[in-house]
PATIDREN-978092 format. One record per residue (C-alpha): residue in one letter; x, y, z; residue number from 1. Coordinates in nm, 3 decimals, always signed. Layout:
N
A | X | Y | Z | NUM
...
***
This chain:
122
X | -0.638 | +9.526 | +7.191 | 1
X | -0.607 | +9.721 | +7.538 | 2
X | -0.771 | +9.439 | +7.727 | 3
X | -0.491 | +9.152 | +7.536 | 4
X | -0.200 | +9.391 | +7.604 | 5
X | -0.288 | +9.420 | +7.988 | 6
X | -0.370 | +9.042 | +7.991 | 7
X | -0.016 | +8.977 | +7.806 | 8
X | +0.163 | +9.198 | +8.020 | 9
X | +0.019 | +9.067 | +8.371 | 10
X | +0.125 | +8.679 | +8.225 | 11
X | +0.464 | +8.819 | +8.179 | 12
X | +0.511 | +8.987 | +8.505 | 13
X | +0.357 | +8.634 | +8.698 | 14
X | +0.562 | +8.400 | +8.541 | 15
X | +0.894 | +8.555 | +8.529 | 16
X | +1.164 | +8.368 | +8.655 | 17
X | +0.930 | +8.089 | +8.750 | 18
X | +1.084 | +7.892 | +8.415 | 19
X | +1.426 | +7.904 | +8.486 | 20
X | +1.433 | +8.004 | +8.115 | 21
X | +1.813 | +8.120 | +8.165 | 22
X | +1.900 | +7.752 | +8.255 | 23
X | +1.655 | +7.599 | +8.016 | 24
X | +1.829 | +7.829 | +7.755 | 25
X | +2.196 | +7.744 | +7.874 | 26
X | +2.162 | +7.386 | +7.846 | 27
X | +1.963 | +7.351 | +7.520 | 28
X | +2.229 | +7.546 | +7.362 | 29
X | +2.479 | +7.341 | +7.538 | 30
X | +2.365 | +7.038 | +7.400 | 31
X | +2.313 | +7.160 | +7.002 | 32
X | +2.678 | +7.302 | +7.028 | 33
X | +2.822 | +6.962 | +7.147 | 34
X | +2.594 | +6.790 | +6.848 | 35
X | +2.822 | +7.090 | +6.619 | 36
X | +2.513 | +7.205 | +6.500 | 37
X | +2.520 | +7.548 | +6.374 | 38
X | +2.232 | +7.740 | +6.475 | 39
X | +2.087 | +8.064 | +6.611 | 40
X | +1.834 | +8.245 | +6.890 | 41
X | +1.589 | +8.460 | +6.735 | 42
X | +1.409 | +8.780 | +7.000 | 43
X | +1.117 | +8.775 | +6.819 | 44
X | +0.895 | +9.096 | +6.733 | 45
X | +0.744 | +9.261 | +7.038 | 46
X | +0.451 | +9.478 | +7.038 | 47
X | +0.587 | +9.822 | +7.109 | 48
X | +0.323 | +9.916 | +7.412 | 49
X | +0.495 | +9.557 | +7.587 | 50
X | +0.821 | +9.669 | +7.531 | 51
X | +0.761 | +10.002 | +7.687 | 52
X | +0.534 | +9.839 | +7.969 | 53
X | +0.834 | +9.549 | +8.031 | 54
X | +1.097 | +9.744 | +7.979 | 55
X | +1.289 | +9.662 | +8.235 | 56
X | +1.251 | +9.280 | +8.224 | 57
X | +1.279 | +9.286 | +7.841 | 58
X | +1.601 | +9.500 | +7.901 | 59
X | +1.723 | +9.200 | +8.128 | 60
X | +1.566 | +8.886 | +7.893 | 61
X | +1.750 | +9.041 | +7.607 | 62
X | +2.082 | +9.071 | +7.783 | 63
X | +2.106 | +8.754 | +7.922 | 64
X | +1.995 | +8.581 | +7.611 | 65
X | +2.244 | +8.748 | +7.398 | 66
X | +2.540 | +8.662 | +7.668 | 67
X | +2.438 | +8.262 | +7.665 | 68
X | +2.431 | +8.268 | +7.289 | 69
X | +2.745 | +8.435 | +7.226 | 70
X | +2.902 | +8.247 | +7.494 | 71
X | +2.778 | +7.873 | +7.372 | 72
X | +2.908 | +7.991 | +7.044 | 73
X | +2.588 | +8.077 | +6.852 | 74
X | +2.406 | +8.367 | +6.651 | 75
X | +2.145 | +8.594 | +6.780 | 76
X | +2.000 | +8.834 | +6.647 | 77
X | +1.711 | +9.047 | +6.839 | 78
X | +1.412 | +9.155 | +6.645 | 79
X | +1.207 | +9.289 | +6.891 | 80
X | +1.241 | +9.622 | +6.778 | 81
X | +1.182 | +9.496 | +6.387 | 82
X | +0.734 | +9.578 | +6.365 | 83
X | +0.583 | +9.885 | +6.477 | 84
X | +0.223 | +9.890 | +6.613 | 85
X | -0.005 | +9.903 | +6.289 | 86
X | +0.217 | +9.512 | +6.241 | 87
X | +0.004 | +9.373 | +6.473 | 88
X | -0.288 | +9.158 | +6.468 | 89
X | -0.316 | +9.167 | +6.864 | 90
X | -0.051 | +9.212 | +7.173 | 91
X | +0.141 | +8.937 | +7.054 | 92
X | +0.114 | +8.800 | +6.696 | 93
X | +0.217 | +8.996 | +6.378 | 94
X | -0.064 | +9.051 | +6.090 | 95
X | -0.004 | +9.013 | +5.740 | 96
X | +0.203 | +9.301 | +5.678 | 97
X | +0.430 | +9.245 | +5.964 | 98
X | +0.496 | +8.876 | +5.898 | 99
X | +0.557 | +8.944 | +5.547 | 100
X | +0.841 | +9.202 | +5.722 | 101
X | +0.951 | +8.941 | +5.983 | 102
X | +0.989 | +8.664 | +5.752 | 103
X | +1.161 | +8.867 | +5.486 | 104
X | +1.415 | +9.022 | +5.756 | 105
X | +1.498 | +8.686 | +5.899 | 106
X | +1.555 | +8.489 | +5.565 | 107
X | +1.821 | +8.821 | +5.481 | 108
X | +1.922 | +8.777 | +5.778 | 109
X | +1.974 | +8.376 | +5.810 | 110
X | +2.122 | +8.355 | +5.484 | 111
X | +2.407 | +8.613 | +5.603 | 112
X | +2.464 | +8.480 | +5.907 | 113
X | +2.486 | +8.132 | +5.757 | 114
X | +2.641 | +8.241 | +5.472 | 115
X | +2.349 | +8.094 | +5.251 | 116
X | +2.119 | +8.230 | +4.951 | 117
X | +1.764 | +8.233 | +5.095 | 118
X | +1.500 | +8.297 | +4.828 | 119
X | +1.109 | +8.431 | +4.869 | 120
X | +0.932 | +8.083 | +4.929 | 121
X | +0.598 | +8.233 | +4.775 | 122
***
């Protein structure tokens, strides 16, 4: 787990900003909202050791992301903070118990923002 974390982490730190994921964000939204299609941006679930390791950069990624939605008119909703550590499988990806959590938080969540009944799919 130590080893994915630091290899996670160093991917982060080399390829920030390199994306232009700000602009990439900006005008994907841009171009749902002039289709009128309703829709939101999800922060998914970060590992709590990343978030304290990234803090900084997730402190910025989250901010900006939230701006562009709002602004374009959409929903957001961060869920980075949603799994603690025993909710992972590895650095990245949730295990069963934490994406039984996820996916039951963002269906309460979806159908409230959208105003829609979302039921348990199993």
């Amino acid at each position: 787990m130590q080893v994915h974390l630091a290899s996670t982490e160093r991917n982060y730190r080399e390829t920030e900003g390199e994306f232009g994921s700000a602009k990439v964000l900006e005008d994907i939204l841009q171009m749902i909202r002039t289709a009128g299609i309703p829709y939101a941006v999800v922060l998914l679930p970060t590992q709590p050791q990343l978030q304290t390791s990234l803090a900084t950069q997730l402190a910025d990624y989250r901010r900006l992301g939230q701006e562009i939605t709002e602004r374009q008119g959409g929903h957001w909703w961060n869920a980075m903070e949603l799994l603690d550590a025993t909710e992972y499988a590895d650095s990245i990806h949730p295990n069963a118990r934490g994406r039984e959590k996820y996916s039951a938080a963002l269906g309460k969540w979806l159908g409230e923002t959208f105003g829609t009944e979302v039921g348990d799919a199993r």
